[in-house]
HTML snippet that shows the backbone in 3Dmol.js (N, CA, C, O; Angstrom):
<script src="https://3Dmol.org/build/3Dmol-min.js"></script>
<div id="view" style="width:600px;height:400px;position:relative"></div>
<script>
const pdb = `
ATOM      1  N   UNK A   1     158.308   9.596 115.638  1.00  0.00           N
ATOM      2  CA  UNK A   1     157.377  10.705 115.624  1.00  0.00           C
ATOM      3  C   UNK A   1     156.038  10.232 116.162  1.00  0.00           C
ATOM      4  O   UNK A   1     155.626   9.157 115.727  1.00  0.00           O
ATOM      5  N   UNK A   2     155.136  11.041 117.255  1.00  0.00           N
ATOM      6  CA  UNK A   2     153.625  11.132 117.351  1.00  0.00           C
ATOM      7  C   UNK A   2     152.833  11.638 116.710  1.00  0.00           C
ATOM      8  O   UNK A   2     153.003  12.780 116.282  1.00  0.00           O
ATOM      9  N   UNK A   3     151.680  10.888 116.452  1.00  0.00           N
ATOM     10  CA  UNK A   3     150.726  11.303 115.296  1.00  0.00           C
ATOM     11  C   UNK A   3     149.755  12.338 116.373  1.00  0.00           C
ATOM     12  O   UNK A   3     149.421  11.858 117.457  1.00  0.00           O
ATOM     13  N   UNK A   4     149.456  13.342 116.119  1.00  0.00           N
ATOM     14  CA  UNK A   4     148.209  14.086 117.528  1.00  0.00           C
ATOM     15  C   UNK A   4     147.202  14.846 116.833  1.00  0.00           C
ATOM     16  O   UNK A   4     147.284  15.786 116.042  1.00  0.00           O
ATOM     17  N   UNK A   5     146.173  14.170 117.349  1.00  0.00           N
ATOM     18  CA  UNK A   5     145.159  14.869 116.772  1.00  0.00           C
ATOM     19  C   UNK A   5     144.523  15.840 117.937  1.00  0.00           C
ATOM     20  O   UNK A   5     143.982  15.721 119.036  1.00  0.00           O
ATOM     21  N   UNK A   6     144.995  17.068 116.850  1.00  0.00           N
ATOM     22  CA  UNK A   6     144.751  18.352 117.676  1.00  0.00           C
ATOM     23  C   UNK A   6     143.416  18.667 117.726  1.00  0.00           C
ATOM     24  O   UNK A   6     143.024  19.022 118.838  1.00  0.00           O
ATOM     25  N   UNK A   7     142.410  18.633 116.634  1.00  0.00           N
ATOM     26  CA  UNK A   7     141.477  18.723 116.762  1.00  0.00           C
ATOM     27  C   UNK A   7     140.274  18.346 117.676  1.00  0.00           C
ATOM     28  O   UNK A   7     139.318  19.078 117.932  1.00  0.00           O
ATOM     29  N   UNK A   8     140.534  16.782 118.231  1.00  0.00           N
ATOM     30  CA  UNK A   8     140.357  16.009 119.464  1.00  0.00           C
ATOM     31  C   UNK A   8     140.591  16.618 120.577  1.00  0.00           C
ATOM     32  O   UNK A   8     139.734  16.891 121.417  1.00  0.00           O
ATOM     33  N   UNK A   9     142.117  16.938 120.663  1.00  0.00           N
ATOM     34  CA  UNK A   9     142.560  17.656 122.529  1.00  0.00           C
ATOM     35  C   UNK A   9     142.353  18.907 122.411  1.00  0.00           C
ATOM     36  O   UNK A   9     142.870  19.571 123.309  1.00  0.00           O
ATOM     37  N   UNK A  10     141.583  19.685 121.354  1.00  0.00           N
ATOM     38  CA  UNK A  10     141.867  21.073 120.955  1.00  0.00           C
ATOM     39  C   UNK A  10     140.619  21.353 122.432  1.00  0.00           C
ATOM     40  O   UNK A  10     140.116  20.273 122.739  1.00  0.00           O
ATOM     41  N   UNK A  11     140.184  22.334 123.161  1.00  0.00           N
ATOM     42  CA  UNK A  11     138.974  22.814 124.008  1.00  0.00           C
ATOM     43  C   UNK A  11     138.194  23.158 122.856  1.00  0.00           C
ATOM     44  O   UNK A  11     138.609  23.753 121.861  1.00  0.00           O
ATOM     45  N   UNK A  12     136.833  22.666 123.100  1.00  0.00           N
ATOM     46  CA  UNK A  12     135.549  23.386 122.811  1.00  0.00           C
ATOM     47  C   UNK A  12     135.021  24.229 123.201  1.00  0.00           C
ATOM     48  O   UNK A  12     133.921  24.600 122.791  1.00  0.00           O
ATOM     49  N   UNK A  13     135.761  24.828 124.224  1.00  0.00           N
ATOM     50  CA  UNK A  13     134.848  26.190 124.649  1.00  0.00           C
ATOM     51  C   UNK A  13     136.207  27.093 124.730  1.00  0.00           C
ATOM     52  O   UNK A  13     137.332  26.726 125.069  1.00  0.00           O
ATOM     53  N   UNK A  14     135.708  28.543 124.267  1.00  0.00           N
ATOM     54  CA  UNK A  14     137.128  29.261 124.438  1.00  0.00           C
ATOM     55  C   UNK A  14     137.110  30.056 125.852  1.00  0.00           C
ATOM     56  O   UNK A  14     138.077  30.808 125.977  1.00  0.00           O
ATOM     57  N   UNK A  15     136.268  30.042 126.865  1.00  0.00           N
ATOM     58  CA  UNK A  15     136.460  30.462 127.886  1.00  0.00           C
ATOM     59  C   UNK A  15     137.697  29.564 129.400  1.00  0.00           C
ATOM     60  O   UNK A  15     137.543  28.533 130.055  1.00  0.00           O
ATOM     61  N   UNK A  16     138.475  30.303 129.389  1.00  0.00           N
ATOM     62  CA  UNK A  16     139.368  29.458 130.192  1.00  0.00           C
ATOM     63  C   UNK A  16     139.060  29.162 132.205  1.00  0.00           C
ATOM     64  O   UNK A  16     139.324  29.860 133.184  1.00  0.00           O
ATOM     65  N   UNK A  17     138.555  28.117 132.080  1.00  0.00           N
ATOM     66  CA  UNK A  17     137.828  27.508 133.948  1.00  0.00           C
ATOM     67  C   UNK A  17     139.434  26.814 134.569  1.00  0.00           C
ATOM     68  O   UNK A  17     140.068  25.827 134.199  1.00  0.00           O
ATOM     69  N   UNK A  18     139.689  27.798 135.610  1.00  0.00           N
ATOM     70  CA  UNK A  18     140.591  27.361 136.838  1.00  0.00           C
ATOM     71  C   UNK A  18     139.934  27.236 137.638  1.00  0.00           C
ATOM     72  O   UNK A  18     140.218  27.852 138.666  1.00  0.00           O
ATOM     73  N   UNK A  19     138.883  26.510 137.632  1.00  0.00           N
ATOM     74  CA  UNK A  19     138.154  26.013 138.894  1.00  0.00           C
ATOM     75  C   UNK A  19     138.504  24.666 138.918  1.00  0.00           C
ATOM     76  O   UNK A  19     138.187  24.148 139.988  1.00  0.00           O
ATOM     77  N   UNK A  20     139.080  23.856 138.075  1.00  0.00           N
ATOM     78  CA  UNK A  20     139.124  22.451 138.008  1.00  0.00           C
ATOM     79  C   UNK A  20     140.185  21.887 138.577  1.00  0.00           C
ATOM     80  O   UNK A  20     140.880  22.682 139.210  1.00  0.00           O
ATOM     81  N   UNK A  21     140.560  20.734 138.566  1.00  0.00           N
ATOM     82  CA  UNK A  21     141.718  20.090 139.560  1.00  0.00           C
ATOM     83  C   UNK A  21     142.693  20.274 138.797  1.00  0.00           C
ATOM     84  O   UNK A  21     142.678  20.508 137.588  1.00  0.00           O
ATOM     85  N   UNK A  22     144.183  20.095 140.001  1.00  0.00           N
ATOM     86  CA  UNK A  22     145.282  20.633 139.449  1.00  0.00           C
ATOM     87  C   UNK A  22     145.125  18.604 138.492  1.00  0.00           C
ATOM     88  O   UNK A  22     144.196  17.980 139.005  1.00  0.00           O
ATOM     89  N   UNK A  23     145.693  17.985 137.637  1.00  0.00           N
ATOM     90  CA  UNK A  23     145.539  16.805 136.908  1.00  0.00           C
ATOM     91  C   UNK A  23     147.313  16.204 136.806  1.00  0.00           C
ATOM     92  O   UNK A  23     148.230  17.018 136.692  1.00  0.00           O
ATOM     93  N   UNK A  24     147.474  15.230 136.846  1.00  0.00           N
ATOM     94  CA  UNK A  24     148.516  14.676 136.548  1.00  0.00           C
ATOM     95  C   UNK A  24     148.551  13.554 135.994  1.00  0.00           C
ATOM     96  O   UNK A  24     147.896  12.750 136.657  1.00  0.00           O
ATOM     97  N   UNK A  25     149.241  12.871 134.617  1.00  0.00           N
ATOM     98  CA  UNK A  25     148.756  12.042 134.148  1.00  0.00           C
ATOM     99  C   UNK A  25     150.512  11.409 133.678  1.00  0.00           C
ATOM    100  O   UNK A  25     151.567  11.903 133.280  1.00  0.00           O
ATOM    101  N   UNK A  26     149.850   9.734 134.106  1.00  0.00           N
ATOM    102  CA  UNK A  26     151.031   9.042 133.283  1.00  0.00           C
ATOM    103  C   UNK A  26     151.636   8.322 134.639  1.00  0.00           C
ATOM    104  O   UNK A  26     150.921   8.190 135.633  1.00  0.00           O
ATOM    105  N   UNK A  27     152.712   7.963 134.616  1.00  0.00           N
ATOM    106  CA  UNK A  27     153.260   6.846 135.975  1.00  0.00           C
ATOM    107  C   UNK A  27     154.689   6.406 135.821  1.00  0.00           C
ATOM    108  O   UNK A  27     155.073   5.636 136.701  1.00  0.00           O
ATOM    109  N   UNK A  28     155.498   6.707 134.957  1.00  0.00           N
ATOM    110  CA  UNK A  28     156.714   6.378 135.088  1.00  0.00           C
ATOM    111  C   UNK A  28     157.679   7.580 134.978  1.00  0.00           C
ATOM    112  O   UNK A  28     157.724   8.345 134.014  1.00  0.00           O
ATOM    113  N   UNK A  29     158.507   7.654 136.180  1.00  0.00           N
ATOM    114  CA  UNK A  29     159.341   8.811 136.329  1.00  0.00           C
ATOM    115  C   UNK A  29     158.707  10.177 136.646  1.00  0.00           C
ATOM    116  O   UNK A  29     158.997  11.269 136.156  1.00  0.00           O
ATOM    117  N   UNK A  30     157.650   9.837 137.699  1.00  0.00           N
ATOM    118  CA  UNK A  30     156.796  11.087 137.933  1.00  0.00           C
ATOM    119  C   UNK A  30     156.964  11.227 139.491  1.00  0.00           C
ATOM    120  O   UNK A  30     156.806  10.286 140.269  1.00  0.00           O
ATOM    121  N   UNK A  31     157.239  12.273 139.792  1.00  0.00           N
ATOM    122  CA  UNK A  31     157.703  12.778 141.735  1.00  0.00           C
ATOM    123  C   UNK A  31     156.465  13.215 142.140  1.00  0.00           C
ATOM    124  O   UNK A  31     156.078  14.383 142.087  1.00  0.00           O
ATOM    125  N   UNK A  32     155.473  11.700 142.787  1.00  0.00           N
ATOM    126  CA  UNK A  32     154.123  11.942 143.436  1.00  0.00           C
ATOM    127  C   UNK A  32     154.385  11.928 144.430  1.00  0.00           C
ATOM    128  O   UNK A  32     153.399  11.874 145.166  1.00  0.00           O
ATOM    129  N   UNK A  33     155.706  11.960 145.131  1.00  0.00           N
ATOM    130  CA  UNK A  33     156.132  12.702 146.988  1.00  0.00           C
ATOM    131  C   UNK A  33     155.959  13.870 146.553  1.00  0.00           C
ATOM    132  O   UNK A  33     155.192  14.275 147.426  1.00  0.00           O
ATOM    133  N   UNK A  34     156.068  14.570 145.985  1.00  0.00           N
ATOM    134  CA  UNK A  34     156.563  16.437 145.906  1.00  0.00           C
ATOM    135  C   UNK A  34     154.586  16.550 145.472  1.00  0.00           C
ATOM    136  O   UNK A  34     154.048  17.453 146.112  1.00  0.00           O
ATOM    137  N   UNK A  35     153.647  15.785 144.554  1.00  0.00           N
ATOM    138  CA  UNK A  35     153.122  16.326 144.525  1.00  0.00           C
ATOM    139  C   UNK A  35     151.909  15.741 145.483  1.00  0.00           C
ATOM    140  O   UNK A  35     150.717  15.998 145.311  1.00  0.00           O
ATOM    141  N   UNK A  36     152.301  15.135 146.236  1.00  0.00           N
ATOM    142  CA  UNK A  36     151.490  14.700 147.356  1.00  0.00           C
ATOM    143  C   UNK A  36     151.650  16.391 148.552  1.00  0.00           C
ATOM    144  O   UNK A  36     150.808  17.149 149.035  1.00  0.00           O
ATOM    145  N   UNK A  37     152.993  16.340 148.596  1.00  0.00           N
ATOM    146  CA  UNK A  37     153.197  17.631 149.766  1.00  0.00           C
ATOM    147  C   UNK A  37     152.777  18.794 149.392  1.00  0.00           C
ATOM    148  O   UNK A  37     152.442  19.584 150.275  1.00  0.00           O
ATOM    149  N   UNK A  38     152.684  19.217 147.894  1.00  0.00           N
ATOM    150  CA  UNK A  38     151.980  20.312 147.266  1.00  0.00           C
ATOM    151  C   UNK A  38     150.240  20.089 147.299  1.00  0.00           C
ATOM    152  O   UNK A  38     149.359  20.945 147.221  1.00  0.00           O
ATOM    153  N   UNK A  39     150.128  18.577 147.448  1.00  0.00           N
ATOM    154  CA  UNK A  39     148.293  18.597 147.804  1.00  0.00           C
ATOM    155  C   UNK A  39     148.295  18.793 149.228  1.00  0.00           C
ATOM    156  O   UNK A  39     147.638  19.776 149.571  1.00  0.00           O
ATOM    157  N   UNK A  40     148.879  18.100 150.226  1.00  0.00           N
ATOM    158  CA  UNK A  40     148.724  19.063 151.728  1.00  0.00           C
ATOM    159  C   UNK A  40     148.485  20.554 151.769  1.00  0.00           C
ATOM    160  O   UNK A  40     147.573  21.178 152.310  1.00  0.00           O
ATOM    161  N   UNK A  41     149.378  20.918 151.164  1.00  0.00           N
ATOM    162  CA  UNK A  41     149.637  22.606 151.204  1.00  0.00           C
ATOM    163  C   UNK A  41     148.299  23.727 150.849  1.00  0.00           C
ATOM    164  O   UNK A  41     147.962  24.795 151.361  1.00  0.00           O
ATOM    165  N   UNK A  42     147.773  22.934 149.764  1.00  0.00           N
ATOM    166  CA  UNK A  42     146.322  23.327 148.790  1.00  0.00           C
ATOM    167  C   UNK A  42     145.150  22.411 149.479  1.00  0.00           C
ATOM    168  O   UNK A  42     144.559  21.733 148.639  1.00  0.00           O
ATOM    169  N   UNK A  43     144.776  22.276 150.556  1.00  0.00           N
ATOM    170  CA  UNK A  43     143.821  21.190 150.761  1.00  0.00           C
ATOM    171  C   UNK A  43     142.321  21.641 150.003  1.00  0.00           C
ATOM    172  O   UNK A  43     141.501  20.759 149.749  1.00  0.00           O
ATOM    173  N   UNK A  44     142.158  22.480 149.808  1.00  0.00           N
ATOM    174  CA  UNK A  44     141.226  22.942 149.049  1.00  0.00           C
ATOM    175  C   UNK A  44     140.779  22.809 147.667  1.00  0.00           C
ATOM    176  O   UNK A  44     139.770  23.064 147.009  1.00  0.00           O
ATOM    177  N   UNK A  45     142.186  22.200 147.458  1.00  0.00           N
ATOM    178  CA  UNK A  45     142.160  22.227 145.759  1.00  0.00           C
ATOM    179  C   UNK A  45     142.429  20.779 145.386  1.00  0.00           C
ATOM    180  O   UNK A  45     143.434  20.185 145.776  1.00  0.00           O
ATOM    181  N   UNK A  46     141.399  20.178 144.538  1.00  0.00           N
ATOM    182  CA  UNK A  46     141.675  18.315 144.234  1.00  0.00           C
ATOM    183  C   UNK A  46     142.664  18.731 142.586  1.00  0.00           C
ATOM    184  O   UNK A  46     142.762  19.413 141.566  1.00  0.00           O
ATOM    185  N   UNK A  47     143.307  17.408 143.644  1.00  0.00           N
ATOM    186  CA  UNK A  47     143.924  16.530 142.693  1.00  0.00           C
ATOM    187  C   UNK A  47     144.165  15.627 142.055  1.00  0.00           C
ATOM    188  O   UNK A  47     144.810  14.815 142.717  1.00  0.00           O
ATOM    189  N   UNK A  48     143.932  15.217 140.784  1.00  0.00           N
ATOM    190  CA  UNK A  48     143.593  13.982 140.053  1.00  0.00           C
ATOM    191  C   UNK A  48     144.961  13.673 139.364  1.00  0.00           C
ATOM    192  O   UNK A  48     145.532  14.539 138.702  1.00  0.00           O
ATOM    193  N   UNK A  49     145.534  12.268 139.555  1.00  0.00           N
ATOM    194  CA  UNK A  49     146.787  11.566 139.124  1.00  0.00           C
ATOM    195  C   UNK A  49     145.860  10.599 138.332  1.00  0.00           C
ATOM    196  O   UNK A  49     144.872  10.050 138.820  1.00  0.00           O
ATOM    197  N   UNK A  50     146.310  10.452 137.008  1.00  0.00           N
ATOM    198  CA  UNK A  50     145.881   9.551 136.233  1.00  0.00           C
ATOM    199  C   UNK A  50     146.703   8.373 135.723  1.00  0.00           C
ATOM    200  O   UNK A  50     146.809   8.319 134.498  1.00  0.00           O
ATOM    201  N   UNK A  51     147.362   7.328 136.499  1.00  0.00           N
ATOM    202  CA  UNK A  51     148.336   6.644 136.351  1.00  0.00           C
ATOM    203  C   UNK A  51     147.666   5.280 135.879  1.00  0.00           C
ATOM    204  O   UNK A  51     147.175   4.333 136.493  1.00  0.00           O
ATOM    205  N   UNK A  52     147.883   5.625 134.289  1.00  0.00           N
ATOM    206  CA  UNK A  52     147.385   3.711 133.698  1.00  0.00           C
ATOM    207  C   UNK A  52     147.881   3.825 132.279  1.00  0.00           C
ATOM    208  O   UNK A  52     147.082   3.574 131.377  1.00  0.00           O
ATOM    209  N   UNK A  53     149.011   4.147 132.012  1.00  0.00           N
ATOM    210  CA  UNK A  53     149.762   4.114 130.866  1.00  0.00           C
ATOM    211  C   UNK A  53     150.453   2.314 130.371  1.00  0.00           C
ATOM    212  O   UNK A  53     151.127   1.476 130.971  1.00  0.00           O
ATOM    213  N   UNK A  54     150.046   2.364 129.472  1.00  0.00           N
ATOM    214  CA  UNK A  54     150.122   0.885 129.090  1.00  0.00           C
ATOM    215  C   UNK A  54     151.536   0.360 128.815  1.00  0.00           C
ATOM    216  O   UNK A  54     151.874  -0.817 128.693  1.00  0.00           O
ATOM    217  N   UNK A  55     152.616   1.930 128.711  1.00  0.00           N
ATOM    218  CA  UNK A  55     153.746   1.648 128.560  1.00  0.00           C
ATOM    219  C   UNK A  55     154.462   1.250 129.813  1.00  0.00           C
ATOM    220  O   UNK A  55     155.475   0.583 129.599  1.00  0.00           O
ATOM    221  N   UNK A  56     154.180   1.500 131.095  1.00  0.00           N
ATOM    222  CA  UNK A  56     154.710   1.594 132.325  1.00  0.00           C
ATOM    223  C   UNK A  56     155.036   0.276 132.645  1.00  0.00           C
ATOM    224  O   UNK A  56     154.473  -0.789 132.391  1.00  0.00           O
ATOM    225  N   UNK A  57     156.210   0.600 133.343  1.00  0.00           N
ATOM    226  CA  UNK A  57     157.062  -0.556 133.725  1.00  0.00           C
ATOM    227  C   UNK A  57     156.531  -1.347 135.153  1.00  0.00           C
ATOM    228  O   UNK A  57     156.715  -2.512 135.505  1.00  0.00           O
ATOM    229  N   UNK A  58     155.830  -0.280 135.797  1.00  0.00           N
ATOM    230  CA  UNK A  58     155.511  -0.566 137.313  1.00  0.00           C
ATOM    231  C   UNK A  58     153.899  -0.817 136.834  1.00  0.00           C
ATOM    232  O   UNK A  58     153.416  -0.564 135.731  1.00  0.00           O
ATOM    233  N   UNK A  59     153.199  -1.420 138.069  1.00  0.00           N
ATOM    234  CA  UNK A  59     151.417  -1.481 137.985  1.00  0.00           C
ATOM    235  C   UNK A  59     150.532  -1.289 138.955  1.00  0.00           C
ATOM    236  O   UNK A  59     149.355  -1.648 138.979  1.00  0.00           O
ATOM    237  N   UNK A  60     151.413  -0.450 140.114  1.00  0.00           N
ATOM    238  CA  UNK A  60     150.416   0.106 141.083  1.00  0.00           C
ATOM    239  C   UNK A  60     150.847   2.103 140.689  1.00  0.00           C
ATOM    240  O   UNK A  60     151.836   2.772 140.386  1.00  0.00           O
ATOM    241  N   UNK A  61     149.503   2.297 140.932  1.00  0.00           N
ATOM    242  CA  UNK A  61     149.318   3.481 140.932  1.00  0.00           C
ATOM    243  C   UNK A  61     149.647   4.258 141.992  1.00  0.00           C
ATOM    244  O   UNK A  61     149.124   3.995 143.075  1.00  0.00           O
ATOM    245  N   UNK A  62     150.684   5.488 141.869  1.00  0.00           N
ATOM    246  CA  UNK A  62     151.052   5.992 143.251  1.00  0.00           C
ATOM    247  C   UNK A  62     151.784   5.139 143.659  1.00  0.00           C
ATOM    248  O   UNK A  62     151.810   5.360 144.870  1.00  0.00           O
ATOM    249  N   UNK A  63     152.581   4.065 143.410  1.00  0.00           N
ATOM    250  CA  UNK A  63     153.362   3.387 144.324  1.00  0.00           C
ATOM    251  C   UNK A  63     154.936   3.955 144.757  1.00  0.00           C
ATOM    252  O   UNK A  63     155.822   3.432 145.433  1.00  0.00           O
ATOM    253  N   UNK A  64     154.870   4.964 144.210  1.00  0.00           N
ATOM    254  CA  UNK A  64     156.252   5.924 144.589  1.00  0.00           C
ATOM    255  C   UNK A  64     155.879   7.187 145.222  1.00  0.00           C
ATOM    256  O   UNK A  64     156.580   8.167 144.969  1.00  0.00           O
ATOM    257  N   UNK A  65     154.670   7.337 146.174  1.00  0.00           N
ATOM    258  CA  UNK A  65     154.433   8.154 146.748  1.00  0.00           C
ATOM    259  C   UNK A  65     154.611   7.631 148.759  1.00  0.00           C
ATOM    260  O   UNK A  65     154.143   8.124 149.786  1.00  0.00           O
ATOM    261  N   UNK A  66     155.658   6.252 148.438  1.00  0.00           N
ATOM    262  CA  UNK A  66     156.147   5.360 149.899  1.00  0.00           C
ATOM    263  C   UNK A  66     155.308   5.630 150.682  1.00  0.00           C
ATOM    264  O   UNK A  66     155.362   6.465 151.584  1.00  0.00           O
ATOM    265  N   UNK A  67     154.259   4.769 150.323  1.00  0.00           N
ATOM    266  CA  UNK A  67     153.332   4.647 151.140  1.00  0.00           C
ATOM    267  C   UNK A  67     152.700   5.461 152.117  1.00  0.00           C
ATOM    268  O   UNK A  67     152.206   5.067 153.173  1.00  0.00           O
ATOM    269  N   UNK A  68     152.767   7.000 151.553  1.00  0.00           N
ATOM    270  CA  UNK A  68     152.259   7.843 152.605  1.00  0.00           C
ATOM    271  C   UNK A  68     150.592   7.736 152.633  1.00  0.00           C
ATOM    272  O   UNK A  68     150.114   6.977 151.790  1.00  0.00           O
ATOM    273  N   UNK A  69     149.952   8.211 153.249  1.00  0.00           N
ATOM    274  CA  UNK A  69     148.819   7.964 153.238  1.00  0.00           C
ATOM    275  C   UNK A  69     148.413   9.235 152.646  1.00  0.00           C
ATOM    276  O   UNK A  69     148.934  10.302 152.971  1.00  0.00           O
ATOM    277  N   UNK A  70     147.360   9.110 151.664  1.00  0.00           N
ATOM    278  CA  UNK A  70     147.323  10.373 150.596  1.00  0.00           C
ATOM    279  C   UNK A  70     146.197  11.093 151.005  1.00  0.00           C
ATOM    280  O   UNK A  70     145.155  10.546 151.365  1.00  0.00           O
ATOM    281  N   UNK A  71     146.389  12.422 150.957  1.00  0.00           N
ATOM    282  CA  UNK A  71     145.404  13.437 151.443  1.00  0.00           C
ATOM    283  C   UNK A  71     143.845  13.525 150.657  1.00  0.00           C
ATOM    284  O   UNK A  71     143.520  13.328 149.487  1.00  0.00           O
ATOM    285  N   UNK A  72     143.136  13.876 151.761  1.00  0.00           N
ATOM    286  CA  UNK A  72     141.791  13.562 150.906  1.00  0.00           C
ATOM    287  C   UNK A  72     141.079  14.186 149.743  1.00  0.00           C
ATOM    288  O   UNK A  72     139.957  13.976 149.283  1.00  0.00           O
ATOM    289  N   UNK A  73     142.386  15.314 149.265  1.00  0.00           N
ATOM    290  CA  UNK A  73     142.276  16.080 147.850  1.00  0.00           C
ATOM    291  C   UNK A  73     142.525  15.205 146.737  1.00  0.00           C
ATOM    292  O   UNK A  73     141.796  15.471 145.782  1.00  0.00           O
ATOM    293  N   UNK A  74     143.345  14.214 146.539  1.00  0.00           N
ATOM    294  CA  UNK A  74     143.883  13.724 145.985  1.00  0.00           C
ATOM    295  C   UNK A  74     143.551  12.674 145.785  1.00  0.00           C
ATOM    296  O   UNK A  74     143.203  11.995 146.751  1.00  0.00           O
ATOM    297  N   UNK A  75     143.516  12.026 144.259  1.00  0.00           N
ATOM    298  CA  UNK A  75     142.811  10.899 143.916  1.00  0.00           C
ATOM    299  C   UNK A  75     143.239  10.132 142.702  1.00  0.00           C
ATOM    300  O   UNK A  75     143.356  10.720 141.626  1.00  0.00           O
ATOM    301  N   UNK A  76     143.461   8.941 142.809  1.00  0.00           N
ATOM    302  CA  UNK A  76     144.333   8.185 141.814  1.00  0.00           C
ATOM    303  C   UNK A  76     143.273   7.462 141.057  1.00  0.00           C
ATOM    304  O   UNK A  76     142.377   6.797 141.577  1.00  0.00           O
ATOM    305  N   UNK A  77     143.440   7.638 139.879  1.00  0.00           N
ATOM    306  CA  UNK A  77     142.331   7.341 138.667  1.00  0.00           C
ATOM    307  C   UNK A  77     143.063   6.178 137.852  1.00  0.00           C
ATOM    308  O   UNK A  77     144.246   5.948 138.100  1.00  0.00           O
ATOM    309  N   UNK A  78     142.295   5.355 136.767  1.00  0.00           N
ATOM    310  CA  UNK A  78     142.812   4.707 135.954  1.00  0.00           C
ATOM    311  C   UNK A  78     141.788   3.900 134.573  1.00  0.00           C
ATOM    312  O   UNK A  78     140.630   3.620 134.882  1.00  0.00           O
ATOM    313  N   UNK A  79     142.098   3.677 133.609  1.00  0.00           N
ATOM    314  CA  UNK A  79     141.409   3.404 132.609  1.00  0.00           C
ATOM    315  C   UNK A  79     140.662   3.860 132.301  1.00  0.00           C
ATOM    316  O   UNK A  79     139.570   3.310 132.154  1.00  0.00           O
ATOM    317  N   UNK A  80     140.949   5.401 131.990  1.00  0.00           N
ATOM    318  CA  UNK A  80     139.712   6.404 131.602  1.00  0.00           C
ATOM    319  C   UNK A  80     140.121   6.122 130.263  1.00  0.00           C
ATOM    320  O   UNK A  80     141.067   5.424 129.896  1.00  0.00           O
ATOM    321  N   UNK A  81     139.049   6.936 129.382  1.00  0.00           N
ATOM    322  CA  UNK A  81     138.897   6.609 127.903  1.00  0.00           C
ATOM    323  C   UNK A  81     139.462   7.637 127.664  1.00  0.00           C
ATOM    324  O   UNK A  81     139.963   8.136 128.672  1.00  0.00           O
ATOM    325  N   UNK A  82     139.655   8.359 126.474  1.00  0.00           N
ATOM    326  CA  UNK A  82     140.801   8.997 125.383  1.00  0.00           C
ATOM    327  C   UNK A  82     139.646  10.327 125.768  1.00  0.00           C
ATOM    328  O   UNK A  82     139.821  11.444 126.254  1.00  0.00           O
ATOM    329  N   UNK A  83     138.596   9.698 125.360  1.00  0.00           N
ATOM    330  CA  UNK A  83     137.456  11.101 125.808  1.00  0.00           C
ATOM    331  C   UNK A  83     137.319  11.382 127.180  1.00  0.00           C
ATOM    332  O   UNK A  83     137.280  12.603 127.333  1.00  0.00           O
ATOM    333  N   UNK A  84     137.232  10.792 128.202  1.00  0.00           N
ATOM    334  CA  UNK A  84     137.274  11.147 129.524  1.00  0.00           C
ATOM    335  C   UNK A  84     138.215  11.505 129.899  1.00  0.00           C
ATOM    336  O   UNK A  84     138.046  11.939 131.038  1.00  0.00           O
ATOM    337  N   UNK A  85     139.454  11.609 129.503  1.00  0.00           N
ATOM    338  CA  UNK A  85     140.607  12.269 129.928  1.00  0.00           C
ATOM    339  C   UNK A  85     140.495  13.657 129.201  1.00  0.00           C
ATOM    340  O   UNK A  85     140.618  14.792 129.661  1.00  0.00           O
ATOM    341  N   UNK A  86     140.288  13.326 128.229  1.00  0.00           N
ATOM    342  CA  UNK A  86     140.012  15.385 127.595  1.00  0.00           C
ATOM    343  C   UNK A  86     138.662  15.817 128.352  1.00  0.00           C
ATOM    344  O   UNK A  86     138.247  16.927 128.019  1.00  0.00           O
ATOM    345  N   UNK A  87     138.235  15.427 128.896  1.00  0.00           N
ATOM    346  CA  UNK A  87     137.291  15.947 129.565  1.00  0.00           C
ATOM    347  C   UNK A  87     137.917  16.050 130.719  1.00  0.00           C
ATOM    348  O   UNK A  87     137.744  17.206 131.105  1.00  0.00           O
ATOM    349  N   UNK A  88     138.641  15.375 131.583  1.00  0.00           N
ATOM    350  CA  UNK A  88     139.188  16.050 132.590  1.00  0.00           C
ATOM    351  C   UNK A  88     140.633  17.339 132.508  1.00  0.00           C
ATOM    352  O   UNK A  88     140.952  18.297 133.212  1.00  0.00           O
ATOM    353  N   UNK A  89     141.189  16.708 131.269  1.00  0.00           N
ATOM    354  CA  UNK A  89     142.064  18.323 131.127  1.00  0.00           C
ATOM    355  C   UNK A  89     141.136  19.561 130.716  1.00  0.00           C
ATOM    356  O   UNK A  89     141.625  20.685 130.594  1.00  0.00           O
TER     357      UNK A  89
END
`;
const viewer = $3Dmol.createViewer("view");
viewer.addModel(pdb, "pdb");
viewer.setStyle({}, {cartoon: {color: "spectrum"}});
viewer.zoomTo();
viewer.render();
</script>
C-alpha cells in the first residue's frame, strides 16, 4: 500500500488553468516516441517530462525517445522537489 498525502497534492486554488504544459512524469515504461510526435503536432503547447524517479532501472532521461532530436516544446526536467512538482501539476 501507498501512504498519499492528499492534502499536499490537493490544488489551492479552485479555479481550473489549461494554460499550463501538457506534464509527464516518471521514466520507466513510458512511450516518449508517441509523446514526442504528439509535441510536433501541438508546437504551441510545452511539454514538460519529468524523468528522475529513484526507482528506475535506466539513468538517462528520454533515452527511449531513439535519439530523435526533441522539439523545442518539449523539455526534460529532473530533481525537482516534492513541492516543485505540485507546482508544476
Amino acid at each position: 500500500s501507498y501512504e498519499i498525502d492528499v492534502r499536499f497534492w490537493t490544488p489551492t486554488s479552485e479555479r481550473l488553468d489549461l494554460s499550463g504544459p501538457v506534464v509527464s512524469v516518471g521514466r520507466e515504461r513510458r512511450d516518449y516516441v508517441t509523446l514526442v510526435q504528439a509535441a510536433r503536432k501541438l508546437p504551441k503547447v510545452p511539454f514538460v517530462v519529468v524523468a528522475s524517479s529513484p526507482w528506475a532501472r535506466t539513468n538517462a532521461a528520454g533515452e527511449n525517445t531513439r535519439g530523435e532530436d526533441l522539439p523545442a516544446n518539449v523539455t526534460f526536467v529532473r530533481g525537482l522537489s516534492w513541492g516543485e512538482l505540485r507546482e508544476l501539476y
